[in-house]
C-alpha positions as CSV (number, residue, x, y, z in Angstrom):
1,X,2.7,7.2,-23.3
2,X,2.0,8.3,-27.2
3,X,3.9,10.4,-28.8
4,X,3.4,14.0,-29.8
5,X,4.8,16.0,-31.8
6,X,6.2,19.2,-30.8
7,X,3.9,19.6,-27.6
8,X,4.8,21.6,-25.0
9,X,5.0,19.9,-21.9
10,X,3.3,20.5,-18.7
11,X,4.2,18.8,-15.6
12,X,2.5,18.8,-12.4
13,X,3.1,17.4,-9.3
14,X,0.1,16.2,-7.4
15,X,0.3,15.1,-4.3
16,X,-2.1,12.0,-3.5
17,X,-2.9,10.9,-0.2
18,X,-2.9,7.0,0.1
19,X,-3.0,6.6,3.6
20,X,-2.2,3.1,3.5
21,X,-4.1,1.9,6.3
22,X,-4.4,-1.6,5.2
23,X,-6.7,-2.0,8.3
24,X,-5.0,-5.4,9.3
25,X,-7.4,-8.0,10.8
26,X,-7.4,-7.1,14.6
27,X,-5.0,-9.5,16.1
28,X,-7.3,-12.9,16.5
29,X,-5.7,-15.3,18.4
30,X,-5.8,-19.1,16.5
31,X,-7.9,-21.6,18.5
32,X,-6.3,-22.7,21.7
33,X,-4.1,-25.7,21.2
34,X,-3.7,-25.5,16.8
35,X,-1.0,-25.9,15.3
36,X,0.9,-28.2,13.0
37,X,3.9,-28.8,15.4
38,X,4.1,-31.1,18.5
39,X,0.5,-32.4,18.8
40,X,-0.4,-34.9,21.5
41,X,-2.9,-36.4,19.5
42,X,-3.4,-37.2,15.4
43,X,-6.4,-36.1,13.6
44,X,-9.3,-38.6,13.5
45,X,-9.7,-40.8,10.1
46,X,-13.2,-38.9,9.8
47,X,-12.0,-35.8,10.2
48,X,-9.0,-36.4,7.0
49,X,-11.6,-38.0,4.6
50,X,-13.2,-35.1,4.6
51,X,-10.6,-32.6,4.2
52,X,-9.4,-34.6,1.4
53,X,-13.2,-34.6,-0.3
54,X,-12.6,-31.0,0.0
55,X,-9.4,-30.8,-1.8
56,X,-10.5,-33.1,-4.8
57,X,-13.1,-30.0,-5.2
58,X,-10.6,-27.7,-5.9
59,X,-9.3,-27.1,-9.6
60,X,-5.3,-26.2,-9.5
61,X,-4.5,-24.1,-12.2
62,X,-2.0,-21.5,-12.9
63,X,-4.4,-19.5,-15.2
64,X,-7.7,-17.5,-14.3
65,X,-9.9,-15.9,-17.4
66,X,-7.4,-16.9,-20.0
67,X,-5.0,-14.7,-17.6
68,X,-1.4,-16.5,-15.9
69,X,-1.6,-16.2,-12.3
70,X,0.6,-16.8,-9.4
71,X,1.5,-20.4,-8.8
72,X,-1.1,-22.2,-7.6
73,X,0.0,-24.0,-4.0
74,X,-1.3,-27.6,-4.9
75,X,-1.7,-28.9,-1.0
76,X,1.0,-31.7,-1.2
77,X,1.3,-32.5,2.2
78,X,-2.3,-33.5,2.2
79,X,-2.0,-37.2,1.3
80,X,-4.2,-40.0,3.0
81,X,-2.9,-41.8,5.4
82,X,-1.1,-39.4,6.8
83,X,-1.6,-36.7,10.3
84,X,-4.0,-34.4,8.8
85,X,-2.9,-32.5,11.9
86,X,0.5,-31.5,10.0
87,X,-0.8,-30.4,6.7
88,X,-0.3,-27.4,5.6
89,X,-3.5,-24.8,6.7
90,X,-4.4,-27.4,9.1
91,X,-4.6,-26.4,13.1
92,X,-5.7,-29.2,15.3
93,X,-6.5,-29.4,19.1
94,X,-3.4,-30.7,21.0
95,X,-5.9,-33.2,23.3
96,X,-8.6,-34.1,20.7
97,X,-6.8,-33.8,17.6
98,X,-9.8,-32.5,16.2
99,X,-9.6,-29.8,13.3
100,X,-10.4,-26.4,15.1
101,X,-8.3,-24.3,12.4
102,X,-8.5,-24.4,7.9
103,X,-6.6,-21.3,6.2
104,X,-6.4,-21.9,2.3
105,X,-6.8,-18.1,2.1
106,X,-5.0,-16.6,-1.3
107,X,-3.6,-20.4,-3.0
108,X,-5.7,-19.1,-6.3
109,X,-7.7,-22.4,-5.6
110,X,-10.9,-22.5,-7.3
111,X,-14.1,-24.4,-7.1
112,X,-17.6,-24.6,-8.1
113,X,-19.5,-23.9,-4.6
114,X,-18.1,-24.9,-1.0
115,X,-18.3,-28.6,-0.6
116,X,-20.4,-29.7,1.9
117,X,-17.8,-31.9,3.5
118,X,-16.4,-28.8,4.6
119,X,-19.7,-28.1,6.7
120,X,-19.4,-31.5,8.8
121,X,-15.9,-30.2,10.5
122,X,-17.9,-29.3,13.1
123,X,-15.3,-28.5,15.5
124,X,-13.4,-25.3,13.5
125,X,-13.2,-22.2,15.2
126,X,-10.9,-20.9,12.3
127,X,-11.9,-20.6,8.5
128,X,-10.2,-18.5,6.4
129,X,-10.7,-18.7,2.2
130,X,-10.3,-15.0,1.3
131,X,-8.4,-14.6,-2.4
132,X,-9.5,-17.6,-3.9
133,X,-12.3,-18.3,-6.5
134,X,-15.6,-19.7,-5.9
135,X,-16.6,-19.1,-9.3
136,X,-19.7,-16.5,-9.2
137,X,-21.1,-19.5,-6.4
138,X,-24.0,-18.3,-3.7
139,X,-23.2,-19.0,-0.3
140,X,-24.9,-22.3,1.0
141,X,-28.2,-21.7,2.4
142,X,-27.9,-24.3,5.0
143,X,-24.5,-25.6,6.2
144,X,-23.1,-22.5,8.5
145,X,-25.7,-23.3,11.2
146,X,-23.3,-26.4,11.7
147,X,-20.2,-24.4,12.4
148,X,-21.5,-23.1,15.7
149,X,-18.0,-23.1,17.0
150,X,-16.3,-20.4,14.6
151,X,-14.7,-17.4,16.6
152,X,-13.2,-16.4,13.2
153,X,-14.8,-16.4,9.3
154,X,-13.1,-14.8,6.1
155,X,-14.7,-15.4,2.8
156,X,-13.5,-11.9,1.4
157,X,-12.2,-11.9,-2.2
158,X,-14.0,-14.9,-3.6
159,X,-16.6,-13.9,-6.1
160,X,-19.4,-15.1,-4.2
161,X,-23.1,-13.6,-5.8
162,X,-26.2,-14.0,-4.3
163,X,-28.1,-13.5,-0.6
164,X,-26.0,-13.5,2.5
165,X,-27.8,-16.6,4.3
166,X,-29.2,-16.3,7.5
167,X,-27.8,-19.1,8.8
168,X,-24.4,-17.0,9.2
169,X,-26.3,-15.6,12.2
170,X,-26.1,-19.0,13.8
171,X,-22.9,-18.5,14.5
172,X,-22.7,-17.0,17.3
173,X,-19.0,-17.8,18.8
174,X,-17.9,-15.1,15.9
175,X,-15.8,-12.4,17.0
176,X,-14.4,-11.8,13.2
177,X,-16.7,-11.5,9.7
178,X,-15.2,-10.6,6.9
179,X,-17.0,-10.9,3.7
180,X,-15.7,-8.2,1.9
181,X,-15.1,-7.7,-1.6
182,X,-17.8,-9.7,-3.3
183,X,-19.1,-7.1,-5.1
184,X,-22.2,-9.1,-6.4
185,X,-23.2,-10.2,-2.9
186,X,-26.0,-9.0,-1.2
187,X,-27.6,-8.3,2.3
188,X,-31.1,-7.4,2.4
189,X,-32.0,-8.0,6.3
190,X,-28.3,-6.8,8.1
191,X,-30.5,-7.0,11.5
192,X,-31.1,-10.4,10.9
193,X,-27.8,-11.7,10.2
194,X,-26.6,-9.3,13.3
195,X,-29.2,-10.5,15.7
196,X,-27.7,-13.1,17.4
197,X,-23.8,-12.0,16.7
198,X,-23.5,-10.4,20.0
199,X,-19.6,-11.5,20.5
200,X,-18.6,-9.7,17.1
201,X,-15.5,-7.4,17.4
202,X,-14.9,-7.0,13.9
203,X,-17.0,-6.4,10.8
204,X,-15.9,-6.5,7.2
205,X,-18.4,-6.4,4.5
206,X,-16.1,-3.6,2.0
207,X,-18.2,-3.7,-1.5
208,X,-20.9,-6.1,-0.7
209,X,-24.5,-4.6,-1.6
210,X,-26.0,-3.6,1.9
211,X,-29.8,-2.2,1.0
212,X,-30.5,-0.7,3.6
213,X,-30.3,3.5,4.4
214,X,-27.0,4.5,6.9
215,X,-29.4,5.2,9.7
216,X,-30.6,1.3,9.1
217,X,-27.2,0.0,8.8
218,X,-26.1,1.6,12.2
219,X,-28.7,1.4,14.3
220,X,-28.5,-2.1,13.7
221,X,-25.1,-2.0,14.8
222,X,-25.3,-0.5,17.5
223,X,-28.3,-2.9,19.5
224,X,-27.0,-6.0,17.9
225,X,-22.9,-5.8,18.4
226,X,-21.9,-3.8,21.5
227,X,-18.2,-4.9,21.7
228,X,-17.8,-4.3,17.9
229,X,-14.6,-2.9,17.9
230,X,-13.6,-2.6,14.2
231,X,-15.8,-1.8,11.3
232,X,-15.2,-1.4,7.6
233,X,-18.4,-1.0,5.1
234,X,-16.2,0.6,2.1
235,X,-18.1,0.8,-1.0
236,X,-21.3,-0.6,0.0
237,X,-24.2,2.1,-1.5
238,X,-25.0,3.2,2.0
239,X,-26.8,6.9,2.3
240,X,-27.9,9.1,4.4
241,X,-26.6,10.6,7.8
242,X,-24.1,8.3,10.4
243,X,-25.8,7.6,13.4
244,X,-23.6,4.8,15.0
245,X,-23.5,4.4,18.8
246,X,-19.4,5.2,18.4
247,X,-18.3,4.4,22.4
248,X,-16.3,0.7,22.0
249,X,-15.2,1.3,18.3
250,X,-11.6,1.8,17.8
251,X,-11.6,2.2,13.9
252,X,-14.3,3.1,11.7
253,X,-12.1,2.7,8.8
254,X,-12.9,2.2,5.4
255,X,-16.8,4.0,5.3
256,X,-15.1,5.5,2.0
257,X,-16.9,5.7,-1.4
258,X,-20.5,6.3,0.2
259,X,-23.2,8.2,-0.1
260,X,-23.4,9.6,3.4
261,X,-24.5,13.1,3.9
262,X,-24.0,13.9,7.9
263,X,-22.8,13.3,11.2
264,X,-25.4,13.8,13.3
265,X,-23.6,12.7,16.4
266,X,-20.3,14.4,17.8
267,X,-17.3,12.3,17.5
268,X,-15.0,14.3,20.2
269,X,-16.6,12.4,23.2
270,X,-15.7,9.1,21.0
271,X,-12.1,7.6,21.3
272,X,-11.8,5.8,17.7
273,X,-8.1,5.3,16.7
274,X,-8.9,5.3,12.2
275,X,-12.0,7.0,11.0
276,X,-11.6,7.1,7.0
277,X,-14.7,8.8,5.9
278,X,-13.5,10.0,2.1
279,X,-15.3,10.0,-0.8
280,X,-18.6,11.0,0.5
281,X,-21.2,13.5,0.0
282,X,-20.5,14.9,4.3
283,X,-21.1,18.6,4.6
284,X,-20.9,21.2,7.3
285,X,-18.5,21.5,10.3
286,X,-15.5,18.4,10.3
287,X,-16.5,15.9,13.2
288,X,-12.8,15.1,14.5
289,X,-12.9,12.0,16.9
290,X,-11.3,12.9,20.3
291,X,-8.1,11.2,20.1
292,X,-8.2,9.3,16.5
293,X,-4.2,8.7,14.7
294,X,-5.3,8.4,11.3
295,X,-8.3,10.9,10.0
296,X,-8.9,10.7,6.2
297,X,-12.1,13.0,5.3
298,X,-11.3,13.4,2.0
299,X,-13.5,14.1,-1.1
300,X,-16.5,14.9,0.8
301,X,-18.1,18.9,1.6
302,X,-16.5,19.7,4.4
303,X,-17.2,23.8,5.1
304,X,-15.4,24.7,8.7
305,X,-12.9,23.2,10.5
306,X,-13.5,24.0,14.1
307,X,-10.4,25.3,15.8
308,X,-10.0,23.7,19.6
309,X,-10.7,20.1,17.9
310,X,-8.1,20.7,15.3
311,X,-5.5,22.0,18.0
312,X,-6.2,18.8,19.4
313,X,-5.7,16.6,16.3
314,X,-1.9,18.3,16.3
315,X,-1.4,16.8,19.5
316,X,-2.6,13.6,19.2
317,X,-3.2,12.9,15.3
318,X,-0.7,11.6,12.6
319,X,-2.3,12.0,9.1
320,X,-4.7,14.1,9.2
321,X,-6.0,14.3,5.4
322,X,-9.1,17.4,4.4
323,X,-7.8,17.3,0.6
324,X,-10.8,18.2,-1.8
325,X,-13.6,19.7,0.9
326,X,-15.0,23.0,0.8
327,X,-13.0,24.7,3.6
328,X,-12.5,28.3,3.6
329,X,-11.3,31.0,5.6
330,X,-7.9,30.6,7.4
331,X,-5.9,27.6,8.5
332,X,-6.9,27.4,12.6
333,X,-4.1,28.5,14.9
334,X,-2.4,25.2,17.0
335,X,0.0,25.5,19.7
336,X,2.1,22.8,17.8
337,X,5.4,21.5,19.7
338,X,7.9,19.8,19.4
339,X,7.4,16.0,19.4
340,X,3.8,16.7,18.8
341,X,2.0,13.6,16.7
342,X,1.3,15.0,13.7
343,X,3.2,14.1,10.8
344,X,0.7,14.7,7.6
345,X,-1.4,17.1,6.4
346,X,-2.9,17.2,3.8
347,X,-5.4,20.5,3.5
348,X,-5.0,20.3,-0.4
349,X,-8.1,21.0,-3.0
350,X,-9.8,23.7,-0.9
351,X,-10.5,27.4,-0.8
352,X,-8.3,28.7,2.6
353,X,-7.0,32.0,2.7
354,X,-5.2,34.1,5.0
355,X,-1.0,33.1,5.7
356,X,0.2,29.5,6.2
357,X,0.5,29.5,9.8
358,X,4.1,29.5,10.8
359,X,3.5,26.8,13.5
360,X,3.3,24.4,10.2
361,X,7.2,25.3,9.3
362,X,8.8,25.9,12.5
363,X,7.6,24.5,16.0
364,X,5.6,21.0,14.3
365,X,8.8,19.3,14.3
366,X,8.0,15.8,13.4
367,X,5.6,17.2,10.8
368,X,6.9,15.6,7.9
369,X,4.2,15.8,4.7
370,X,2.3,19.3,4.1
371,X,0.2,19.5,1.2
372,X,-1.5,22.9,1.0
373,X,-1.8,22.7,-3.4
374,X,-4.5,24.4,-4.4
375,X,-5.8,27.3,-1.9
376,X,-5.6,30.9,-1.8
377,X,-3.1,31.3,0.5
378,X,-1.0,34.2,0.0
379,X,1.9,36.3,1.9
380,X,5.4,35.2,2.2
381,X,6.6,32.1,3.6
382,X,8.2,32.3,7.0
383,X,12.2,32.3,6.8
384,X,12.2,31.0,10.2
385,X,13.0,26.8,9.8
386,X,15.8,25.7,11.8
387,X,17.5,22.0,12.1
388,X,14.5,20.5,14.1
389,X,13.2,20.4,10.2
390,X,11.6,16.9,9.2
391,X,9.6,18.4,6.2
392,X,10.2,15.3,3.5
393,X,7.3,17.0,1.1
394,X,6.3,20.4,0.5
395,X,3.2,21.2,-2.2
396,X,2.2,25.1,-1.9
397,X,1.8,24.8,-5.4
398,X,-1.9,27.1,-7.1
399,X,-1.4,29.3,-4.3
400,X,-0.9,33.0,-4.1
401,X,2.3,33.4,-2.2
402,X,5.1,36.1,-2.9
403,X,8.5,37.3,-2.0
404,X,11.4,35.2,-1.9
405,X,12.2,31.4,-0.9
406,X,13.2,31.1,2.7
407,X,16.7,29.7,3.0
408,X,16.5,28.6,6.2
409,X,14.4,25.6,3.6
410,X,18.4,24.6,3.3
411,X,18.0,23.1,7.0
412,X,15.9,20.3,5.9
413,X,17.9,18.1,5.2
414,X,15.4,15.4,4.4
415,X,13.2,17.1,2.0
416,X,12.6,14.8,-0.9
417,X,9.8,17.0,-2.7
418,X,9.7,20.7,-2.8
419,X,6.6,22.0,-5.7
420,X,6.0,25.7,-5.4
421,X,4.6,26.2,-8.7
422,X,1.3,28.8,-9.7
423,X,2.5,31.4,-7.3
424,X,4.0,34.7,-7.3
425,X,7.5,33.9,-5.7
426,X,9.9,36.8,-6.8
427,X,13.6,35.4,-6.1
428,X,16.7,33.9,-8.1
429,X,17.4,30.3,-9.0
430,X,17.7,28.8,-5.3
431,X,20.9,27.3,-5.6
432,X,21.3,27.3,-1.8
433,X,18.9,24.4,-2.8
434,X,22.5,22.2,-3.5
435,X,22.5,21.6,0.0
436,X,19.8,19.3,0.3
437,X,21.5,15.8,-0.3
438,X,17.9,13.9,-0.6
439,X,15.9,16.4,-3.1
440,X,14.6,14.7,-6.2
441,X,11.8,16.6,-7.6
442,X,12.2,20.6,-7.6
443,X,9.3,22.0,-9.0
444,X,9.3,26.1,-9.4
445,X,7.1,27.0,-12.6
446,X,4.7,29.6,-13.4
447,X,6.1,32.0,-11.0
448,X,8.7,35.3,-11.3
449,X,11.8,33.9,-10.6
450,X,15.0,35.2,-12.6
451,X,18.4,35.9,-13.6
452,X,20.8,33.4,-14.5
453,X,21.1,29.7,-13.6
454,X,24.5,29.2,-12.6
455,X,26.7,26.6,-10.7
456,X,29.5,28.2,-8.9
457,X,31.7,26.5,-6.4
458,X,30.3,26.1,-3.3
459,X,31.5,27.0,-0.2
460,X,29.0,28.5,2.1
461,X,31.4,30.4,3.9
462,X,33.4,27.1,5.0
463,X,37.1,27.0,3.7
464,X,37.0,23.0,4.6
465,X,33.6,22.4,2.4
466,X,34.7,21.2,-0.8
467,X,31.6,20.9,-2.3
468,X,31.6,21.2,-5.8
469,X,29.2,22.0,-9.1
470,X,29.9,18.1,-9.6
471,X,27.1,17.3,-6.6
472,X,25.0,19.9,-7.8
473,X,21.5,18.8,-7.0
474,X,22.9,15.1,-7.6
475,X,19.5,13.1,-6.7
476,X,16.9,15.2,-8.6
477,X,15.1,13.4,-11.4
478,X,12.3,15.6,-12.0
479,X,13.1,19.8,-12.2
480,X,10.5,21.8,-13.5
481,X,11.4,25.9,-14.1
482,X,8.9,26.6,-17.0
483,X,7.1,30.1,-17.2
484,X,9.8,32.2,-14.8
485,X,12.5,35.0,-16.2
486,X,15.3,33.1,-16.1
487,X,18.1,34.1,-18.6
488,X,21.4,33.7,-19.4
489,X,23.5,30.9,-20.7
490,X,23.0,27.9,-19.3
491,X,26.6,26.5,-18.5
492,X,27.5,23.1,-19.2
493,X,27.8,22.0,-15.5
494,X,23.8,22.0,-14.9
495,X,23.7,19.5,-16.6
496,X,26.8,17.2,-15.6
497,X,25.5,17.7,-12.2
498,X,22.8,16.0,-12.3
499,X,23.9,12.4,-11.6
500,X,20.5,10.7,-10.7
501,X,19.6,11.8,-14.5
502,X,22.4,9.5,-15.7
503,X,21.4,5.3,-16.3
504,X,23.0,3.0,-14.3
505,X,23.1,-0.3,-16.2
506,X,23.9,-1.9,-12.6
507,X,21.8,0.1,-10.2
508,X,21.0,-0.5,-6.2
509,X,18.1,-1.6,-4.8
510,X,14.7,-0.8,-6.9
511,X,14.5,1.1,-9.8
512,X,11.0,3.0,-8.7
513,X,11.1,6.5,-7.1
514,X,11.1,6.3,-2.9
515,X,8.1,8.5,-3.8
516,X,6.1,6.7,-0.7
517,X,6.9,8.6,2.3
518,X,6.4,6.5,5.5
519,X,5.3,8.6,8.4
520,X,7.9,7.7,11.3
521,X,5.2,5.8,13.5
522,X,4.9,3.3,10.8
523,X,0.9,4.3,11.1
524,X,0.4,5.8,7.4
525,X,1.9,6.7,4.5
526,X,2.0,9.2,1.2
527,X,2.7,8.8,-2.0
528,X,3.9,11.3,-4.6
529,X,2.8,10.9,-8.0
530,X,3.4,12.7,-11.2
531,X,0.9,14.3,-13.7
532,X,2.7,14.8,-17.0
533,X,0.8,16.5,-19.8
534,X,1.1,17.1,-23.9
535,X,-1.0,19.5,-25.4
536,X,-3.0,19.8,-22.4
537,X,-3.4,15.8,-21.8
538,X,-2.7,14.7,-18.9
539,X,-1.1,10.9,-18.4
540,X,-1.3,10.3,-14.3
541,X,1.9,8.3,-12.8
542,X,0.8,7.1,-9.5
543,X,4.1,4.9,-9.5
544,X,6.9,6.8,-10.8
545,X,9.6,4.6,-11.9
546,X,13.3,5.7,-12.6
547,X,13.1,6.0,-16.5
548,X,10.7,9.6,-15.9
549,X,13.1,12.0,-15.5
550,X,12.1,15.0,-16.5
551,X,14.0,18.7,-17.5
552,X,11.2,21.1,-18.4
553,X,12.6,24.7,-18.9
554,X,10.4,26.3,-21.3
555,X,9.2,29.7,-21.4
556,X,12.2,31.9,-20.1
557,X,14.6,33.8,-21.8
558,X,17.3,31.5,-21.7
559,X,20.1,32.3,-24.8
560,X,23.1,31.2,-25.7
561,X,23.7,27.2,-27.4
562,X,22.1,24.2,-26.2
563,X,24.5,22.8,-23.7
564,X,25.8,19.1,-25.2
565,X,25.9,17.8,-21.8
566,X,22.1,17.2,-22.0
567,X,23.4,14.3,-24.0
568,X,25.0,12.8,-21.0
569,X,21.9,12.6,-18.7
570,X,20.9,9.0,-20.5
571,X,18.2,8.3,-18.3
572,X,16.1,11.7,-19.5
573,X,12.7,10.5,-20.7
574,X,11.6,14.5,-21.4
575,X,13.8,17.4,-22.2
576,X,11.7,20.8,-23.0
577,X,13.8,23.7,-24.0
578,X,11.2,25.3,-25.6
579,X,10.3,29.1,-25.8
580,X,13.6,30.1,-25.0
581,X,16.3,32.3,-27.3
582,X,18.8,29.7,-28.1
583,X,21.1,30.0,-30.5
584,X,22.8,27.5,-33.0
585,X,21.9,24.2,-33.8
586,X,21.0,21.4,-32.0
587,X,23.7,19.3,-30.4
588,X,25.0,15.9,-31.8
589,X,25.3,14.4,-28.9
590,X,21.0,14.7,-27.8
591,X,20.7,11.8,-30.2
592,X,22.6,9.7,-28.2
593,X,19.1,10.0,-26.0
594,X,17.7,7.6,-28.2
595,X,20.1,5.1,-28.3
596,X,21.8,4.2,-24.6
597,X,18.0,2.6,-23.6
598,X,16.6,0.4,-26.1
599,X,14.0,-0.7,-23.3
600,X,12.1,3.0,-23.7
601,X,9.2,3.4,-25.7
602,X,9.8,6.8,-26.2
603,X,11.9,10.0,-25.7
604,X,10.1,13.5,-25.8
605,X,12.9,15.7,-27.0
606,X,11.1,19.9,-27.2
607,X,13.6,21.9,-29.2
608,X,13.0,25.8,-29.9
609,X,12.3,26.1,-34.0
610,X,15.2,28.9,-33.7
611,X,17.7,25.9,-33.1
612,X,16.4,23.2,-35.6
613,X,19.2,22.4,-37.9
């Protein structure tokens, strides 16, 4: 981050969905009888001449493009006259001993072009070389017509250029393609290469150059691979409305980063477990799936949400992400229960009026993400939660809401992220906040909060509770109360509470945020990242590591002298006491900010002029 001078700083919290669906290979079970452990018979002499032709092809080296890489694994079990059969990446037949399996995949290998050696191991079923480098090679135009046994065939990630070859569609044993993530590949004739794959569950081709329209592509899909089961074509220029025959797919995953403008077909008749459609050009009405987990839609044009299919996505959905349409109107009612599926929503980016539904805060128990940043909603927020709460984030922030925090908020106890900034909240510092024990970023700016920001004793009514101003808000690392009315002094014990704000030359575990919010099923996640901003620049965080911690109380009417105890939070990367009334000079001890972390690049300290000494 460069450094500014006397810049005001600006933080905002944005919520990003990441949905990590890594949509893992559909489980493909290795040829019958491979393996590298108790075969009944060793590999023929043939059959280990070759393989070792094929590994004097490859170039071990630790450094790609001038660039250190991971080790490179150098093959050293594959040494002639030994059992090919127990090499490593070698599968064999127990009764033949023939070579039916070859995974090299991700060993930062490279080579020139395949070797043709590898085309006479006529009996694979298995070949895997994804994450390796083929050095901008084509594909062989003849050679896969010999591989007529393959069930399973992942070139993905290996700079291939060039034509798809046709002779890929002799292979018609495949259940698996993946040739993803060759961006200079391409496929003219997707009919031809499909023509004959009739067995093919799953389809990879992410970033490869497919020129042909979306009605093309899918129609070609759906006469040439009936069982197709998974599907991902992220990336690929494809335009133009989705006309798939949907009935045996169980993910369309990864159709992100298209051009496609429609569905012309319902989805609610289709049973399709991920459907990631984002980053499109897809307008109208939202085409949910009938019983789809995972639903990521956004970035696209999305106008309506149509209410029965979205009372049926609370029953049955996880994530459910809309971030960055076109919506408008209100939030459609759900009967949501308790131990209902849904667990993230993400309805961020749009133009929705009307209240937030009080079915989102109390009665969606597992519900545990709710992103609703950037709306129009408006009204007060329900003061109904109770200890069924499994909110872990909270973004109402560029809304319109008013009246006071709800303190029944104090029930959930897992909340990690709470940003309610850009309303019109009228309450005091929410101090019943203390309670929380896993809060780390408070975020209450540019609203009408006021009074004084004290610490007292707490108690909450509970003679044994011995809570004290010492665990004050002990895990937060990021608090943000610029543009409010707060006032007062501002008592030394704030500071000295916050513990997660102090560097701990021996720390636990990893030093990055726990900023990724796993949804309980293990399905999906979220991640939190951090927009901070000088003079209106803003430098995005996606993975915010322990040395941002952030103060940022500018613009209120704080008075009084700088508390010194802001010299004991050594970990602070920004303070921003700007705007304020402060009195006095600036305390000795703030330079100790510079001196504790020799490691930091830089320390943004944002002291009223009024103060400078």
């Amino acid at each position: 981050m460069a450094t500014h001078r006397t810049s005001l700083l600006l933080i905002v919290v944005r919520l990003a969905f990441l949905e990590q669906t890594q949509l893992l290979h559909c489980s493909h079970p290795l040829p019958a009888n491979s393996g590298t452990l108790h075969v009944a018979a060793q590999c023929p002499e043939s059959h280990a001449v070759k393989l070792l032709t094929v590994k004097r092809s490859f170039s071990f080296t630790d450094v790609i493009n001038n660039e250190p890489t991971a080790a490179t694994k150098t093959l050293p079990s594959w040494r002639e006259g030994t059992d090919c059969c127990r090499w490593e990446g070698i599968g064999c037949d127990n009764a033949t001993g023939l070579v039916t399996l070859l995974d090299l995949s991700n060993r930062n290998l490279q080579i020139s072009r395949l070797p043709s050696d590898l085309f006479r191991l006529a009996s694979l079923q298995y070949l895997n070389l994804a994450f390796n480098t083929i050095s901008s090679s084509q594909l062989p135009v003849p050679g896969f017509e010999s591989l007529t046994q393959l069930t399973y065939l992942n070139l993905s990630n290996c700079n291939f250029v060039g034509q798809v070859p046709v002779s890929i569609s002799r292979l018609t044993n495949l259940a698996t393609l993946d040739l993803g993530y060759n961006p200079l590949l391409k496929l003219h004739r997707l009919s031809n290469i499909l023509a004959s794959l009739s067995k093919l569950k799953e389809l990879h081709l992410d970033r490869v150059n497919i020129t042909a329209t979306a009605p093309e592509c899918f129609n070609a899909l759906g006469k040439h691979v009936p069982l197709l089961q998974i599907l991902s074509l992220n990336g690929c220029g494809l335009s133009g409305p989705i006309v798939p025959s949907l009935s045996s797919l169980h993910s369309l995953s990864m159709l992100h980063h298209n051009l496609f403008t429609t569905v012309e077909q319902p989805l609610d008749h289709v049973h399709i477990g991920i459907v990631d459609l984002s980053f499109n050009k897809l307008r109208g009405t939202v085409a949910f799936p009938y019983d789809g987990y995972m639903l990521a839609y956004s970035n696209n044009k999305f106008s309506s949400i149509p209410s029965g299919s979205f009372l049926r996505q609370v029953k049955s959905t996880y994530s459910v992400d809309l971030s960055n349409n076109e919506l408008s109107g209100t939030i459609p009612y759900a009967d949501c229960h308790s131990h209902d599926a849904l667990q993230i929503l993400d309805l961020s980016g749009n133009n929705l009026s009307g209240l937030v539904p009080p079915y989102l805060l109390k009665g969606c128990n597992d519900l545990e993400v709710l992103n609703l940043r950037g709306n129009r909603l408006g009204g007060t927020w329900p003061d109904d939660m109770d200890e069924s709460c499994n909110l872990k984030l909270v973004d109402l922030h560029g809304n319109q809401m008013e009246g006071r925090l709800p303190r029944s908020l104090a029930r959930c106890q897992y909340l990690v992220a709470l940003d309610v900034g850009g309303n019109h909240f009228l309450d005091s510092f929410p101090s019943w906040l203390a309670k929380l024990p896993v809060l780390q970023l408070l975020i209450l700016r540019h609203n009408k909060f006021h009074g004084p920001v004290s610490i007292p004793a707490l108690g909450f009514g509970d003679q044994n509770n011995s809570t004290t101003a010492a665990g004050y808000f002990s895990r937060v690392r990021i608090i943000d109360l610029a543009g409010n009315g707060f006032n007062g002094d501002l008592a030394s014990d704030f500071f000295k509470s916050f513990e997660s704000m102090v560097w701990d030359p021996n720390p636990n575990g990893t030093a990055d945020y726990e900023h990724t919010l796993y949804a309980s099923a293990g399905r999906s996640s979220y991640q939190v990242a951090v927009d901070v901003a000088m003079k209106q620049q803003y430098m995005r965080v996606a993975k915010v590591r322990s040395d941002l911690v952030v103060i940022d109380l500018s613009s209120n009417r704080f008075s009084g002298f700088i508390p010194w105890s802001i010299g004991g939070l050594t970990s602070l990367h920004v303070v921003n006491l700007s705007r304020n009334a402060f009195a006095g000079g600036i305390p000795g001890e703030l330079g100790l900010l510079h001196q504790l972390l020799p490691r930091r690049k830089q320390r943004v300290v944002r002291i009223p002029a009024s103060c400078q000494m």
